[in-house]
C-alpha positions in Angstrom: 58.8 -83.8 -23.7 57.9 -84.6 -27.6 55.2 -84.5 -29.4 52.7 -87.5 -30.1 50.6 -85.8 -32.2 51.3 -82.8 -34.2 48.6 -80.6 -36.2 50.1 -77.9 -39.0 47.5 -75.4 -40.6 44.6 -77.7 -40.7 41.3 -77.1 -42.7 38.1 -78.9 -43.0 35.9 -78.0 -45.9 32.7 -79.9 -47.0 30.7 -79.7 -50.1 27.0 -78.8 -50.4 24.6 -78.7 -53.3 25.5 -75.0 -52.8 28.9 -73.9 -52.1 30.5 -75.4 -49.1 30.7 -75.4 -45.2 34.1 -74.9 -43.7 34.4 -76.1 -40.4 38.1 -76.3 -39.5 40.9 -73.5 -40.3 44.4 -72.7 -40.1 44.3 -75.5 -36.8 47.0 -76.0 -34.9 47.8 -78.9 -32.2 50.1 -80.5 -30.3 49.5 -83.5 -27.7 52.8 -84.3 -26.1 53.7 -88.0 -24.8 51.6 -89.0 -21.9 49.4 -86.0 -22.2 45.7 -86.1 -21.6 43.8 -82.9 -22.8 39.8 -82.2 -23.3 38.4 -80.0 -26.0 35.4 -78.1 -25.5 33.3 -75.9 -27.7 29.8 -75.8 -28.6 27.7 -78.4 -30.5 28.6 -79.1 -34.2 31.8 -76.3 -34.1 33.9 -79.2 -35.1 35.2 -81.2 -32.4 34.3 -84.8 -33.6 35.6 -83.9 -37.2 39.6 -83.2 -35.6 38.8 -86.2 -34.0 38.2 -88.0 -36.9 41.1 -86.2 -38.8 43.5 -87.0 -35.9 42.1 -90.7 -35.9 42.7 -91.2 -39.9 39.0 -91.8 -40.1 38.4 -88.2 -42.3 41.0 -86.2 -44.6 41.9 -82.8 -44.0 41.5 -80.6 -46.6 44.7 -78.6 -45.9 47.5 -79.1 -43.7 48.9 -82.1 -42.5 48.6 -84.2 -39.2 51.6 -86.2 -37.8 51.1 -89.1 -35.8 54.6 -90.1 -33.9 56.6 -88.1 -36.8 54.9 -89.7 -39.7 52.0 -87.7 -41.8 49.2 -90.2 -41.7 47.3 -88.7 -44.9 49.8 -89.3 -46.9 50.0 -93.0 -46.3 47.7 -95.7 -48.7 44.0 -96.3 -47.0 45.2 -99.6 -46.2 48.4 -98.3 -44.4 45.9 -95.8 -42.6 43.8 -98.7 -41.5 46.9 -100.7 -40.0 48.0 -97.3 -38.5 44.4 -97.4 -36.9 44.4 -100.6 -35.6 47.3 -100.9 -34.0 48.3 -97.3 -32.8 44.6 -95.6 -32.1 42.0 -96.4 -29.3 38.9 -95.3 -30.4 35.6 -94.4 -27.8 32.5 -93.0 -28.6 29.6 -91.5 -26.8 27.0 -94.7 -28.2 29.5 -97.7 -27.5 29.5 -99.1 -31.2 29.2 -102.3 -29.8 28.6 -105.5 -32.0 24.9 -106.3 -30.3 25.2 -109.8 -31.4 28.7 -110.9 -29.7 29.2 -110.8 -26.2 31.7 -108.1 -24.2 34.6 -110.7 -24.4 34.2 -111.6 -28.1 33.7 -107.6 -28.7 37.1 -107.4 -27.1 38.6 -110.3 -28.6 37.9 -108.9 -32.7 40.6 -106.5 -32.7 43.2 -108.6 -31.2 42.1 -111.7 -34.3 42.2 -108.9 -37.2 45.3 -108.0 -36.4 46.5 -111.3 -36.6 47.1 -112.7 -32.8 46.2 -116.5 -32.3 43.1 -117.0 -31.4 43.8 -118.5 -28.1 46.1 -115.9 -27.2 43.5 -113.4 -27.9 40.8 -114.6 -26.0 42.9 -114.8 -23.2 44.8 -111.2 -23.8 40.4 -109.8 -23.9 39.4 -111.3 -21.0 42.1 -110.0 -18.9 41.6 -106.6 -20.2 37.8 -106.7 -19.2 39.2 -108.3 -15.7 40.9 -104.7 -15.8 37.5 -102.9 -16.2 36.4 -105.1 -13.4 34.1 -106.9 -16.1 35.2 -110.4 -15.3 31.7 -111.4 -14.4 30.1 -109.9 -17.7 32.0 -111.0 -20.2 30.2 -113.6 -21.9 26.7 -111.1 -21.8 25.4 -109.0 -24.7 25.7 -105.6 -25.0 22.1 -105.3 -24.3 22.5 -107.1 -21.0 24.7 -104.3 -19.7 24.3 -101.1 -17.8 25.4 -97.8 -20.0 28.3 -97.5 -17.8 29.3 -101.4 -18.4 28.9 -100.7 -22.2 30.9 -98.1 -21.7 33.5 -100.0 -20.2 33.7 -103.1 -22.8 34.2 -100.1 -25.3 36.8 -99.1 -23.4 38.2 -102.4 -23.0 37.7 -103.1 -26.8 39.8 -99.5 -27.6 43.0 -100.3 -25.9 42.7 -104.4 -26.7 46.0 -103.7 -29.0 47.5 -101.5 -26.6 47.1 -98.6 -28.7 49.9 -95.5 -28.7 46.8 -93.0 -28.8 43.6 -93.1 -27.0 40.5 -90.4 -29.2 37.6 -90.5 -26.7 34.6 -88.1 -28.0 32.0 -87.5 -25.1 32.8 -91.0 -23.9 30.5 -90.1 -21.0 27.7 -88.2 -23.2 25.4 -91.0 -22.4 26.0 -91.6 -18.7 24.5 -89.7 -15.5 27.0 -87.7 -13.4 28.1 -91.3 -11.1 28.7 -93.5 -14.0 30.5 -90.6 -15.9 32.2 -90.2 -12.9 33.2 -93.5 -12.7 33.9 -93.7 -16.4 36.2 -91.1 -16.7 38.4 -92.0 -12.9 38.7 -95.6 -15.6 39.9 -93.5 -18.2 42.5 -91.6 -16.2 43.9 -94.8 -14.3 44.7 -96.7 -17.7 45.9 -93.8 -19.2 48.6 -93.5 -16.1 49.4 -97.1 -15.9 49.5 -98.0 -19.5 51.7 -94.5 -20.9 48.6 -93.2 -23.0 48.3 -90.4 -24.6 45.0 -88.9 -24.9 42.2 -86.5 -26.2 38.8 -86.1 -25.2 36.2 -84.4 -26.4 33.4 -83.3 -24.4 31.0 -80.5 -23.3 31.1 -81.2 -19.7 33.3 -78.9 -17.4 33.5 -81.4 -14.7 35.0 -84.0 -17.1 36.9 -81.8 -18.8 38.9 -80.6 -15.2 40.0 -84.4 -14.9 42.3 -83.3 -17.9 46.2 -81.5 -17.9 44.9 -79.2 -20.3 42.1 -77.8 -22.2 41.3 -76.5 -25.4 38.4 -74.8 -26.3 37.4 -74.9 -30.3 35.9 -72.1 -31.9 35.7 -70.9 -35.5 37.8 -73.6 -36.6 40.8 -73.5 -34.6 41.7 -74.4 -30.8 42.5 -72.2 -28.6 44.1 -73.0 -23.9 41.0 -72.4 -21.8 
């Protein structure tokens, strides 16, 4: 099975009025095709920054990360940004949901800046949150919706371009155990039926044994639990 994602050497170093912090070094990773691994390791040892650096939202500061072949921090910022929007599902622990738009139209965004007709995407959004058995929800506000329903929409909203790569990072940090549960069982069934490939970050055991494989980070590189 080949590699999706490919990490050589990595480092992460960041400046302080004072010297510098490093938090990643010498990393290396590989996520195969239709993999789905956790990483674990204790609060701020780095997790969320190889997420970032996987996700072409940070830059390394050595090595070089290879998304489906390609290095992606060698590309232009607005090559990066296309490679982001239309190979990368992103999910966070707080949602990042537009409060002002409703699920549907938090959906529908991705699909209209990446250039779909509008009619096309509204349709394509609201059968994705049909998926997430959000039918009924669509056109509330975020602030109108359980955590676990937030949850969902962001989930929804992440794989809207039917992304190669799915970078979760405690996507159920914010939920009790049954809508974590429930959360991650979602996760799991899209990633089956729609040939994901994905990492997730959390600190929670019983999450992370949903996974094939995990990885525990310490002192800046990744080690099989």
């Amino acid at each position: 099975m080949s590699s999706l994602v490919v990490a050589r050497n990595v480092g992460k170093v960041y400046p302080l009025p004072k010297g510098e912090v490093r938090v990643l070094e010498g990393l290396d990773f590989e996520l195969a095709r239709g993999e789905i691994v956790a990483i674990m390791g204790a609060s701020g040892v780095g997790k969320t920054t190889f997420l970032n650096l996987i996700g072409a939202l940070d830059r390394p500061s050595e090595g070089a990360i290879f998304l489906d072949g390609e290095d992606i921090h060698a590309k232009e910022e607005k090559d990066k940004a296309r490679l982001r929007n239309e190979n990368i599902g992103f999910v966070f622990q707080f949602y990042h949901l537009l409060p002002e738009f409703t699920a549907l139209e938090n959906v529908f965004l991705p699909l209209v800046i990446r250039g779909m007709n509008r009619q096309e995407a509204w349709t394509k959004a609201l059968g994705i949150l049909k998926e997430m058995f959000l039918e009924e929800r669509a056109h509330q506000r975020p602030g109108q919706l359980s955590g676990g329903e937030q949850q969902r929409v962001a989930i929804a909203r992440a794989l809207a371009n039917e992304p190669k790569l799915l970078l979760a990072d405690e996507p159920t940090g914010n939920l009790d155990w049954k809508s974590g549960e429930s959360v991650m069982n979602l996760i799991l069934d899209l990633h089956r039926k729609k040939g994901l490939s994905s990492i997730i970050v959390t600190h929670n055991e019983k999450i992370a044994c949903f996974c094939q494989k995990v990885y525990v980070m310490e002192n800046g590189r990744l080690k099989p639990s």
